[in-house]
C-alpha positions in Angstrom: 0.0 0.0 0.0 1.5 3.4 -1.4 0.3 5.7 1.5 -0.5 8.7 -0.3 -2.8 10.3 -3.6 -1.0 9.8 -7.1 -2.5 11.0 -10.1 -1.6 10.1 -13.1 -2.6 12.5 -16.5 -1.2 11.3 -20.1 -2.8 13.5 -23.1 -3.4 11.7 -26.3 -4.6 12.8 -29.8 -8.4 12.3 -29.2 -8.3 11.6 -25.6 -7.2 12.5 -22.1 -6.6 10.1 -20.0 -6.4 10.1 -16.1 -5.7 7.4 -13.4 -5.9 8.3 -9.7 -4.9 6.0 -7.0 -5.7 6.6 -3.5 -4.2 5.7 -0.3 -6.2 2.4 -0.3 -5.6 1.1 -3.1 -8.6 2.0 -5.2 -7.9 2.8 -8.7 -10.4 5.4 -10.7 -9.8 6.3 -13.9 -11.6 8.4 -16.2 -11.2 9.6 -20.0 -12.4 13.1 -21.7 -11.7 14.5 -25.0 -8.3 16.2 -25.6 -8.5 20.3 -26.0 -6.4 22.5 -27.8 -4.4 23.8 -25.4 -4.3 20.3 -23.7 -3.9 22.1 -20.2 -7.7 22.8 -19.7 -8.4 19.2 -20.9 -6.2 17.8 -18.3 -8.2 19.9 -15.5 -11.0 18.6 -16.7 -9.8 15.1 -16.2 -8.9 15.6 -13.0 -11.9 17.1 -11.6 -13.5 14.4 -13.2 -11.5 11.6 -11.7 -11.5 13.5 -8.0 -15.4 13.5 -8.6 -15.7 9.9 -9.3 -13.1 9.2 -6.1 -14.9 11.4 -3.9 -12.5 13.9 -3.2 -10.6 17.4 -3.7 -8.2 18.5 -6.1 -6.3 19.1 -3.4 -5.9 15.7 -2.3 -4.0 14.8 -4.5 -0.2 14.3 -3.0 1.6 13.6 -6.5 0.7 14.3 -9.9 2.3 12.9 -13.1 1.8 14.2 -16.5 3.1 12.6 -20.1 1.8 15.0 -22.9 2.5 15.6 -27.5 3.3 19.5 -27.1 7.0 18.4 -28.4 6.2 16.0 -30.9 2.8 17.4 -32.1 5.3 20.4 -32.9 7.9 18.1 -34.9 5.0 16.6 -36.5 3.2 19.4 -37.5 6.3 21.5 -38.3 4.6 24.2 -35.5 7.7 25.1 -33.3 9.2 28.1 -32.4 11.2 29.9 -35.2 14.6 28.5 -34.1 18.1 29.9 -35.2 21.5 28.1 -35.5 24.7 29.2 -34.5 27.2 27.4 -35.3 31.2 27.2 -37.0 32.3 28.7 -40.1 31.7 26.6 -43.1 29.5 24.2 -41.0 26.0 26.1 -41.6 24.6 23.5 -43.8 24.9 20.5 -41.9 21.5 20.2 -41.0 20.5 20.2 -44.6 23.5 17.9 -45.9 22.5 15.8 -43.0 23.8 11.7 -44.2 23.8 10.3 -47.5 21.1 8.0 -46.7 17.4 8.6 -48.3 14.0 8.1 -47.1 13.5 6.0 -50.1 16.6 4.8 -51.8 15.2 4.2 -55.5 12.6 6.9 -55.4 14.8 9.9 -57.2 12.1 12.2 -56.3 11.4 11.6 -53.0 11.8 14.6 -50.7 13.7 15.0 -47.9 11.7 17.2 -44.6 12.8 20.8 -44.8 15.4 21.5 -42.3 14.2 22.7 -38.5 16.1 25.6 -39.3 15.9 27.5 -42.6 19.6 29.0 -44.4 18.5 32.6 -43.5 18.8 31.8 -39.9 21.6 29.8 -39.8 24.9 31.8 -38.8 28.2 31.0 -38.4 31.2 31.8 -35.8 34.8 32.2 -36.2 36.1 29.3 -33.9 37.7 25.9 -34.5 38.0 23.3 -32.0 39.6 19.7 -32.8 39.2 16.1 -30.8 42.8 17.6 -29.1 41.8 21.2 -28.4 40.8 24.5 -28.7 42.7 25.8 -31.9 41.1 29.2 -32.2 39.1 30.5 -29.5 35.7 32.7 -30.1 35.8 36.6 -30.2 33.4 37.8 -28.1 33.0 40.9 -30.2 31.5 39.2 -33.0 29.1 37.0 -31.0 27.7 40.4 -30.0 27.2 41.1 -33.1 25.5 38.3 -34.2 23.1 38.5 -31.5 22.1 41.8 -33.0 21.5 39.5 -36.5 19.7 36.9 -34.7 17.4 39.2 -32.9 17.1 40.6 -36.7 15.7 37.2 -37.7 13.1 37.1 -35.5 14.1 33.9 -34.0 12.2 33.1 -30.7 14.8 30.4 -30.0 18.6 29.9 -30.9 20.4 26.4 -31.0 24.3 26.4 -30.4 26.4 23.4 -32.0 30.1 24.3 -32.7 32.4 21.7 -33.9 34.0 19.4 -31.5 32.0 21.1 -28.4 30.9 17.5 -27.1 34.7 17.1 -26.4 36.2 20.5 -25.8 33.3 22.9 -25.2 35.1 26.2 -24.1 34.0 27.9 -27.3 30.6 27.0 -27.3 30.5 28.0 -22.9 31.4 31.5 -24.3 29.2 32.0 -27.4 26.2 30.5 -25.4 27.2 32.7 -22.5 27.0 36.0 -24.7 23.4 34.9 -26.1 22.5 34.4 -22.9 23.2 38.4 -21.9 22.1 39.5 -25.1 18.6 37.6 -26.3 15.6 37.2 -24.8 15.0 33.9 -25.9 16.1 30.1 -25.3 19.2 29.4 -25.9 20.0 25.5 -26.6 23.7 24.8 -26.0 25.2 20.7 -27.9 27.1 19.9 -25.2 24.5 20.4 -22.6 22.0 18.6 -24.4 23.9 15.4 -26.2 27.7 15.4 -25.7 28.5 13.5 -28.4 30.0 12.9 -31.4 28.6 12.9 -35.0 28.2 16.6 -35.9 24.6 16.0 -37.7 22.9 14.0 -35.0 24.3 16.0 -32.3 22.9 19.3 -34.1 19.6 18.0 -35.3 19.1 16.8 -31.7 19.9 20.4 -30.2 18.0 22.2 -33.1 15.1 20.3 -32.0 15.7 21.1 -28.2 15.6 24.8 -29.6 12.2 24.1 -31.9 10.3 22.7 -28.9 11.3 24.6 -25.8 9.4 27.7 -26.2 6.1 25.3 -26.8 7.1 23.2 -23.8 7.8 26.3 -21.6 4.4 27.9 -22.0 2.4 24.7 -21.8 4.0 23.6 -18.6 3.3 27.7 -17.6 -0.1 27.5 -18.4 -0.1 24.0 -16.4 1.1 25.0 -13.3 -1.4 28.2 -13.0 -4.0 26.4 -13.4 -3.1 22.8 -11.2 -2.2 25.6 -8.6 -5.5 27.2 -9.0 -7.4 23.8 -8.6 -5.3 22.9 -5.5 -3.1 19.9 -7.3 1.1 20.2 -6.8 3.4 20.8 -9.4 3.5 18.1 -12.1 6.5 16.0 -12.7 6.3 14.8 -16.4 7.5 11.8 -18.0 10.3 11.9 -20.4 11.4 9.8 -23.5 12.9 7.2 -21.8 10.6 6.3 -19.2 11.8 7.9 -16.4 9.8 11.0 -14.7 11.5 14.5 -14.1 10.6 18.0 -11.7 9.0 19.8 -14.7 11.9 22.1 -14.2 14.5 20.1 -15.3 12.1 19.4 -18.5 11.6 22.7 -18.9 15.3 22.8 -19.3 15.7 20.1 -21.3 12.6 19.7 -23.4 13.8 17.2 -26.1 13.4 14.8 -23.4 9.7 14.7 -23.8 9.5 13.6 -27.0 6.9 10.2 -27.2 6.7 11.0 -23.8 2.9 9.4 -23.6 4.1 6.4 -25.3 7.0 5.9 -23.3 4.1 5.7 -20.3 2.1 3.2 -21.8 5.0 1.2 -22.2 6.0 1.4 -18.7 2.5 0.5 -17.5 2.4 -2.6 -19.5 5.4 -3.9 -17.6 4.3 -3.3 -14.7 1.2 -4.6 -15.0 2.0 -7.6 -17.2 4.5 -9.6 -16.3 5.0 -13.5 -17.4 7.9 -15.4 -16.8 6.6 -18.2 -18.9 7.0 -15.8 -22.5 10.2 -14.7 -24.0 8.9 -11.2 -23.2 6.5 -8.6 -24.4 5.1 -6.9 -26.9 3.3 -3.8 -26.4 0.5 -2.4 -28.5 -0.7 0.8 -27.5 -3.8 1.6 -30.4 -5.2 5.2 -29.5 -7.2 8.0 -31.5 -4.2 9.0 -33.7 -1.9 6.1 -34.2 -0.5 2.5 -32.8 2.4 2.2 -30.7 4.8 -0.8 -30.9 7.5 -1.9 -28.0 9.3 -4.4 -26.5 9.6 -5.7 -22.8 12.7 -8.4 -22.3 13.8 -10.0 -19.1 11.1 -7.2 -16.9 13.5 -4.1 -19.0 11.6 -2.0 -21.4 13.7 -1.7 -25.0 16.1 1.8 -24.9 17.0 3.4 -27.9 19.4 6.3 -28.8 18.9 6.5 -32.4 15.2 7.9 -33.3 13.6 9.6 -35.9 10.4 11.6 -35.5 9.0 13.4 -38.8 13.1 12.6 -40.6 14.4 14.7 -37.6 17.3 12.5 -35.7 17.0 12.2 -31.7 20.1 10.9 -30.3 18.4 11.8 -26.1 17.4 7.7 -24.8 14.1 7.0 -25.1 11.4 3.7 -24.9 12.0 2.1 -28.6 8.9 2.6 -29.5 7.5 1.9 -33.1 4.9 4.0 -34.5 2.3 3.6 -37.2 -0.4 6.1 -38.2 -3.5 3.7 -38.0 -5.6 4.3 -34.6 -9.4 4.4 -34.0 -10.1 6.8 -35.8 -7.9 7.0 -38.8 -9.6 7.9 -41.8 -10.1 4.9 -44.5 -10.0 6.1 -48.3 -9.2 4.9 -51.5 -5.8 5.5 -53.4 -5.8 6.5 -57.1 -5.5 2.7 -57.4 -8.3 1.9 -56.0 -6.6 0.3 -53.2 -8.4 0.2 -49.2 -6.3 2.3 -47.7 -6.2 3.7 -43.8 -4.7 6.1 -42.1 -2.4 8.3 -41.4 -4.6 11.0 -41.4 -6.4 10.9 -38.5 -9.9 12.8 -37.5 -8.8 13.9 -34.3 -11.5 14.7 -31.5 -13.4 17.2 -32.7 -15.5 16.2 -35.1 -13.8 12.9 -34.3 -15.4 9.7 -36.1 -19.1 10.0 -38.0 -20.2 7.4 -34.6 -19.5 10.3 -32.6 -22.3 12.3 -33.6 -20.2 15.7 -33.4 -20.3 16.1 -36.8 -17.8 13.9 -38.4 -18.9 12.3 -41.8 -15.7 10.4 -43.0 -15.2 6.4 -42.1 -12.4 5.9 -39.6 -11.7 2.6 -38.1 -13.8 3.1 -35.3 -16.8 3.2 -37.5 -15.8 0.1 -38.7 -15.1 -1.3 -35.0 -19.1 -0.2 -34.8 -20.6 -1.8 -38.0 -18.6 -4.7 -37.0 -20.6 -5.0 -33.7 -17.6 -4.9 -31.8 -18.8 -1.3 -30.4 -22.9 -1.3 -29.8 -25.1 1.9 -29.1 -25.3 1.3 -25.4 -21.1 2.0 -25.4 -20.0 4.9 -24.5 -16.6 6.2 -25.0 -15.0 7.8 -22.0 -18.4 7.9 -20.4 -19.0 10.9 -22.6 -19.8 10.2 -25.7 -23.1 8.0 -26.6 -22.3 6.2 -30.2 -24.1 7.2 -33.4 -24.6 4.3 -34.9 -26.1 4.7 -38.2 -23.9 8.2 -38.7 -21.1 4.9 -38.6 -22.9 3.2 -41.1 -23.7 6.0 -43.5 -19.7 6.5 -43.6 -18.7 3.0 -44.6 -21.6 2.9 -47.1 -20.1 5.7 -48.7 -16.7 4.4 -48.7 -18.0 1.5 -49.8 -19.2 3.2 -53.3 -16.2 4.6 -53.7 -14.2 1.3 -53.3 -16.9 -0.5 -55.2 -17.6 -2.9 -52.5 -21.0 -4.5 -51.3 -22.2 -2.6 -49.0 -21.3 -1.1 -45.7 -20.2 -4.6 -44.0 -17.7 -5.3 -46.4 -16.7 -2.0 -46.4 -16.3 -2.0 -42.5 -14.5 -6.2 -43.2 -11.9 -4.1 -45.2 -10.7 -1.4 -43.0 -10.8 -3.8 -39.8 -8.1 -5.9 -42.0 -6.3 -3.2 -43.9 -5.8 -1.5 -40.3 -5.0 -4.8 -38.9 -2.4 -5.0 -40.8 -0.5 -2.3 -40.7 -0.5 -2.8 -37.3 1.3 -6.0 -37.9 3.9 -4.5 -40.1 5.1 -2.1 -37.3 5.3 -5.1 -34.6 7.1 -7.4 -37.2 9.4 -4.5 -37.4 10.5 -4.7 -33.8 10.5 -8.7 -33.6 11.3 -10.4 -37.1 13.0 -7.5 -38.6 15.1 -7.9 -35.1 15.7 -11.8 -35.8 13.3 -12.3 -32.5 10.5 -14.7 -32.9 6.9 -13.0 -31.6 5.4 -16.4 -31.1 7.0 -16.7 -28.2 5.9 -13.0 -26.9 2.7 -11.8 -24.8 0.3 -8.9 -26.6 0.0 -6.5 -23.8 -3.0 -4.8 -25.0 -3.9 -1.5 -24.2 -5.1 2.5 -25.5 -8.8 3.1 -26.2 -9.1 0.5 -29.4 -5.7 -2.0 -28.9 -8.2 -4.8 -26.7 -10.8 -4.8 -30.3 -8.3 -5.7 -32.1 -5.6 -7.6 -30.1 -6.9 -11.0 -30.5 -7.1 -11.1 -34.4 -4.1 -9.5 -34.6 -2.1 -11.7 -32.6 -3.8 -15.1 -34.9 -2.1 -13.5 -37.8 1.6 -13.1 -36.0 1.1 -16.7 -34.5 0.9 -14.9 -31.1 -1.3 -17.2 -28.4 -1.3 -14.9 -25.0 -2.8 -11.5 -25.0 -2.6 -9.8 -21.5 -5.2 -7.1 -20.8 -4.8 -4.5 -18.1 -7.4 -3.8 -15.8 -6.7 0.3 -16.7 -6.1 -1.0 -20.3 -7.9 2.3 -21.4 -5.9 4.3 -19.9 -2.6 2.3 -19.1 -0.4 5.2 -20.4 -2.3 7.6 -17.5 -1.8 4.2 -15.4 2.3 4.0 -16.6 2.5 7.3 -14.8 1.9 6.3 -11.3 4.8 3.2 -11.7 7.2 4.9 -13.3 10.8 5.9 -11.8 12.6 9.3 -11.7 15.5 8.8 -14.2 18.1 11.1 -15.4 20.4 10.3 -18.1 24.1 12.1 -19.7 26.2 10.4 -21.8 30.5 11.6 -23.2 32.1 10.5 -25.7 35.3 8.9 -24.4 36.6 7.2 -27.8 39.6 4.9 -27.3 40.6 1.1 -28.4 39.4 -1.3 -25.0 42.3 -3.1 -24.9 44.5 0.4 -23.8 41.9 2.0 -21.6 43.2 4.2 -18.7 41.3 2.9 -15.5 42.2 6.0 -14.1 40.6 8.2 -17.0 38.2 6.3 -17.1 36.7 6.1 -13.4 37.4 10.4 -13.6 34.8 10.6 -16.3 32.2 8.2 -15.2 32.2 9.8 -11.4 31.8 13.3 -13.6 28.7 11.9 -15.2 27.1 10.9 -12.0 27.7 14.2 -10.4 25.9 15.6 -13.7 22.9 12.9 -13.2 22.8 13.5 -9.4 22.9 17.5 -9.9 19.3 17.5 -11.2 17.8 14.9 -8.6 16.3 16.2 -5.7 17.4 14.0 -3.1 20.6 12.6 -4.5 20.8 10.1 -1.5 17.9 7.8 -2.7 19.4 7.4 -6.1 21.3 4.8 -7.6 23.6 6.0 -10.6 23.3 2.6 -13.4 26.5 2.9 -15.8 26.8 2.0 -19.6 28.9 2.1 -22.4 28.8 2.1 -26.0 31.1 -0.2 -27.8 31.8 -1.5 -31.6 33.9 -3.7 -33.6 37.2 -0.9 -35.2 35.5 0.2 -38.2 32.0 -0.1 -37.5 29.5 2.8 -37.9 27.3 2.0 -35.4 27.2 1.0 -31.5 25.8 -1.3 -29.3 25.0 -0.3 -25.3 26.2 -2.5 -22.7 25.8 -2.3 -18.5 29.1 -1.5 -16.9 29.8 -1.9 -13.0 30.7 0.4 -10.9 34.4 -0.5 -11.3 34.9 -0.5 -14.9 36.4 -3.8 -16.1 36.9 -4.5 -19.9 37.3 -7.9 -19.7 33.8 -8.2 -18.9 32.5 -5.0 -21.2 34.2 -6.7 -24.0 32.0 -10.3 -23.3 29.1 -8.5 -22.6 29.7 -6.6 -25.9 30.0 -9.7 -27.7 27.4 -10.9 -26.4 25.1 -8.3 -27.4 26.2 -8.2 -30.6 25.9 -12.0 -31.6 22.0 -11.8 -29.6 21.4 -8.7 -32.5 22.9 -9.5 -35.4 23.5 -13.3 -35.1 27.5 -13.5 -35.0 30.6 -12.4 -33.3 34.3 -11.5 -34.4 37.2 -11.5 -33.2 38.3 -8.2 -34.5 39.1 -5.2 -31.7 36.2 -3.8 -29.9 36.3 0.3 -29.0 34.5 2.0 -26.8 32.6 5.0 -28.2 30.5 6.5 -25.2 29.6 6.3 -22.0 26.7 6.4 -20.2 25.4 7.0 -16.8 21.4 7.4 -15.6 20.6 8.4 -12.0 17.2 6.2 -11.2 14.8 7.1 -8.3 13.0 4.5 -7.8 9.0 4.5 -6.9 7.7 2.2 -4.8 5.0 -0.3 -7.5 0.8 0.6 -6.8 -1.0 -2.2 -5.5 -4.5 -2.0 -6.9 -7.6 -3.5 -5.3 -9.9 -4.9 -7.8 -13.3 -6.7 -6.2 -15.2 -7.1 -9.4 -19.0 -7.8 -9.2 -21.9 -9.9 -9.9 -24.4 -9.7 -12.2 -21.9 -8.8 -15.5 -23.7 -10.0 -17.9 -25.1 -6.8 -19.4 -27.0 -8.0 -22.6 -25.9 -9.3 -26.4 -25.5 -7.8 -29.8 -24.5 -9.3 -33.3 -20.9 -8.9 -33.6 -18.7 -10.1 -37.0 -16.2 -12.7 -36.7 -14.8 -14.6 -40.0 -17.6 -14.9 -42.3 -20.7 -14.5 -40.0 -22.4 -12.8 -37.6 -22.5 -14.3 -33.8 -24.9 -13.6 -30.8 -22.0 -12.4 -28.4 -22.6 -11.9 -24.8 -21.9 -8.6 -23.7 -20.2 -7.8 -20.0 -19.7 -5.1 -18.0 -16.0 -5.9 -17.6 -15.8 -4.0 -13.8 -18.5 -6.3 -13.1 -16.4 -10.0 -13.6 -15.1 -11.5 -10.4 -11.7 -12.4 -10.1 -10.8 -15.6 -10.7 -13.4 -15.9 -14.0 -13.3 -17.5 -17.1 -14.5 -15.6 -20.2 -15.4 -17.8 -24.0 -15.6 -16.3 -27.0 -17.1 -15.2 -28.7 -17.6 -12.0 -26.2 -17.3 -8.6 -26.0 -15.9 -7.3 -22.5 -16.9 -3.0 -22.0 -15.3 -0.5 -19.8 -16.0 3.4 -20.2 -12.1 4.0 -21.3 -12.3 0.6 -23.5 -13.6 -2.3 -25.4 -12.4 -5.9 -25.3 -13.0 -8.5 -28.2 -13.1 -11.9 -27.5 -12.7 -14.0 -30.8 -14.4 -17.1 -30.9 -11.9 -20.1 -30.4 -10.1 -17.9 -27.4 -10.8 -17.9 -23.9 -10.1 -15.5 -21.3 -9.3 -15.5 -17.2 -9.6 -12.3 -15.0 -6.5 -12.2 -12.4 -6.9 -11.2 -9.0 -5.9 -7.5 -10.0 -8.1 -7.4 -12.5 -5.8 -8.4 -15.8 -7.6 -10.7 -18.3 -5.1 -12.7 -20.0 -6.5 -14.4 -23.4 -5.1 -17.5 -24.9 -5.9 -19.0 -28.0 -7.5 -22.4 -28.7 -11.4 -22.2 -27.1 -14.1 -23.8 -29.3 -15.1 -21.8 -32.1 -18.9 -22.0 -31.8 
């Protein structure tokens, strides 16, 4: 028992979702539709979750938030007009970037535009090398290029000089003279990714620059009004799982990129943990899009080498996989006269036709309706009451267009099209990854991932799904479980075999006082070390623990190790170390939620679509089911946040928390 009020808030593209667990254990949680400025949905999910829990805002002991103001700004190319300062002859380097394409036989595919257009790109007269300063920066001339930048009209100013991740003297004093002379956000390399690789390193800091100003007056805007309700200061959830003071975020805002995602992910391995499979997947399906991860051995999948709308992130984050095709993605029909759904997406207001706000295109929750999966006695969120034949005028039109039957087949088409594309993005993080997702758990979750969970794990060979109780709003439920983490990282190339201890133990110590320097009480903190390592002559690293007393002999096995596990082989050539790593973890102590179930679930039955026919399929009020039941398909399972599907020829038992785990191979009639 956690002996005090956490709330957790994670925003989405149509929805906001809340959990709130109080010092008993009892878990509400509660769903309303995402705003505009996505601070005055988030109060209204509060008070609504408070109302349901019978009590006051101010209550609440600890509040969480994960939220898209970053990458709705890199996906929407709506940032702050951002400026780049960097060394002479090196302006260009965002738009050079690599020599790799988006599309490698496509000579007319376009390349994103950079962050940061030519006429606001200016250079300094410095030069640094891997051994040193060679020319230091006139202070003079920074002055008067602040007088330029101002000029520009840049409301934020990125600062990459050459070599700064190693020697950053230069890029101290021309960040130091902004500082004095703007009025605006000034994003420094070195402080944000010390490390090497000039293009990564600046793309990462110009988007630092491009999202602060956004992320500043949201988490402004925030405060005032959670201070106003009564609720403390929210702590937000970064890219790679961990929480952060919104503070150090505010400092650091290219840290919340796929911050919501990063939630859900940590929910699901919290709440769905199975030593019998070789791990998870996660499939997060909300409003906007799907997102794909991986769980191994209890650890959620890192990455430091993401891409969000062609813009390279080099910050740690969940490796999460991403695919526009959520509830309600909009189905259409190419110039080909090919199904197609998705990405566009038609948001929450109108939202889908089903809605009844409005909305008159098919999206997939139209189809989930048609379908029977979703009846007119459902009601999203507990807000919105289903329009049922506004779902089935939409797939009838989209049926003309594609010159299909009627609205059925129609509604048969986008379930599969959708289904698939969904496939395609966890394939991507298992097979593509030589890693076999028959021997994984679905950990289903997000507003529409428990409709289609079962049918998509048939067609991967899949046989467990795993359900959350707060599958609806697991991300808002990842919130309360996760950990404070703080990560830096230093390039420190040199061969293994010749590594100075000494050097060595200097710069790791350094990297935990950085880490410690932004956690409020260092004492409860452990400081996890890492290290990037790769065969001489490789391009690319793979990240390996390290113990507190760095000993290569056992970096190197690990190394190889990891290397055979990714790519199926090892060799015996020299291994170097590229970069090291440290993150200071706070841990929080895991919620323990009380779920008591009911009687009397059964709440009716409605025609639903599986195969080639229609079924009579029980309908439950999933809150309702007693722990310890068993569940046969065909059935349909409804919460306010969410909607389970229960295929036939699968059968389903509710956990003592709540969890309904599915497994394939219940009779089919």
């Amino acid at each position: 028992m956690v002996d005090e009020t956490r709330l957790g808030v994670d925003v989405g593209g149509t929805f906001t979702d809340v959990a709130l667990l109080t010092p008993d254990d009892e878990l509400v949680t509660a769903k309303v539709p995402s705003t505009d400025d996505q601070s005055v949905g988030v109060i209204e999910g509060i008070e609504k979750a408070c109302t349901e829990a019978g009590i006051s805002p101010a209550d609440v002991d600890a509040f969480t938030h994960a939220m898209t103001v970053s990458v709705n700004a890199l996906l929407e190319d709506d940032g702050a007009k951002t400026a780049l300062v960097t060394t002479e002859g090196f302006r260009d380097v965002l738009e050079i970037g690599r020599q790799t394409r988006p599309d490698l036989y496509d000579v007319t595919v376009d390349k994103p535009d950079p962050l940061v257009p030519r006429r606001r790109r200016f250079e300094v007269s410095e030069r640094a090398t891997v051994d040193g300063i060679q020319q230091a920066v006139d202070t003079d001339e920074v002055e008067a290029l602040a007088d330029d930048i101002r000029e520009s009209g840049a409301e934020s100013v990125a600062v990459s000089l050459l070599h700064a991740y190693r020697h950053s003297e230069n890029e101290q004093a021309v960040a130091e003279v902004l500082r004095d002379e703007l009025d605006v956000p000034v994003s420094v390399s070195h402080e944000v990714l010390a490390e090497f690789r000039e293009f990564e390193r600046t793309s990462t800091t110009a988007v630092d620059a491009y999202v602060t100003p956004a992320i500043d007056a949201y988490l402004g805007r925030l405060e005032a009004r959670a201070d106003s309700l009564g609720v403390p200061v929210p702590r937000i959830m970064q890219a790679n799982g961990g929480i952060a003071p919104a503070k150090t975020v505010r400092e650091h805002a290219v840290t919340t990129t796929m911050s919501g995602p990063a939630a859900g992910v940590v929910g699901a391995a919290e709440t769905a943990t199975d030593d019998s499979l070789d791990g998870l997947v996660t499939f997060d399906m909300g409003g906007t899009s799907s997102d794909v991860s991986l769980v191994r051995d209890g650890d959620v999948e890192q990455t430091t080498d993401a891409e969000i709308n062609g813009r390279p992130i080099k910050t740690p984050m969940v490796d999460v996989g991403t695919v526009g095709a959520g509830g309600g993605s909009v189905a259409w029909v190419d110039a080909g006269n090919a199904l197609r759904v998705g990405p566009r997406s038609s948001g929450a207001q109108p939202g889908p036709a089903c809605y009844g706000r409005g909305g008159t295109e098919p999206t997939v929750t139209d189809a989930n309706v048609v379908l029977g999966y979703i009846g007119g006695s459902s009601a999203l969120g507990g807000e919105l009451s289903l329009d049922v034949p506004a779902a089935e005028d939409a797939l009838a039109s989209l049926a003309d267009e594609a010159g299909l039957a009627d609205s059925l087949e129609a509604a048969r088409g986008v379930y599969r099209v959708a289904n698939a594309n969904m496939a395609r993005a966890i394939r991507s993080v298992t097979v593509e990854r030589g890693l076999d997702p028959r021997g994984f758990g679905l950990v289903a979750f997000g507003g529409a991932g428990p409709m289609h969970a079962a049918a998509l794990a048939e067609s991967l060979g899949i046989e467990t799904v795993v359900v959350p109780r707060a599958c609806g709003v697991l991300s808002a439920y990842g919130l309360l479980a996760a950990d404070e983490k703080h990560d830096s990282v230093r390039t420190f190339r040199t061969p293994l075999e010749s590594i100075d201890a000494a050097a060595i133990g200097t710069a790791y110590d350094e990297l935990a006082d950085d880490v410690l320097a932004d956690v409020a009480t260092p004492e409860s903190a452990a400081v996890r070390r890492a290290a990037d390592l790769r065969y001489v002559g490789q391009s690319f690293e793979l990240t390996v623990p390290v113990d507190d007393e760095f000993d290569a002999v056992a970096v190197e096995r690990r190394f190889h190790e990891a290397h055979e596990s990714a790519y199926g082989y090892r060799m015996s050539d020299p291994v170097e170390l590229v970069n090291i790593r440290a993150t200071a973890v706070v841990e929080c102590d895991s919620p323990s939620v009380t779920y008591r179930g009911g009687t009397d679930a059964r709440k009716g039955s409605r025609d639903a679509f599986f195969g080639a026919r229609f079924y009579d399929t029980p309908v439950y009020d999933r809150d309702r089911i007693a722990p310890g039941s068993d569940v046969s398909g065909p059935a349909i399972l409804e919460q306010d946040e969410s909607t389970v599907v229960v295929p036939p020829a699968w059968h389903g038992t509710v956990r003592a928390d709540g969890t309904l785990v599915l497994t394939a191979g219940g009779d089919d009639e």
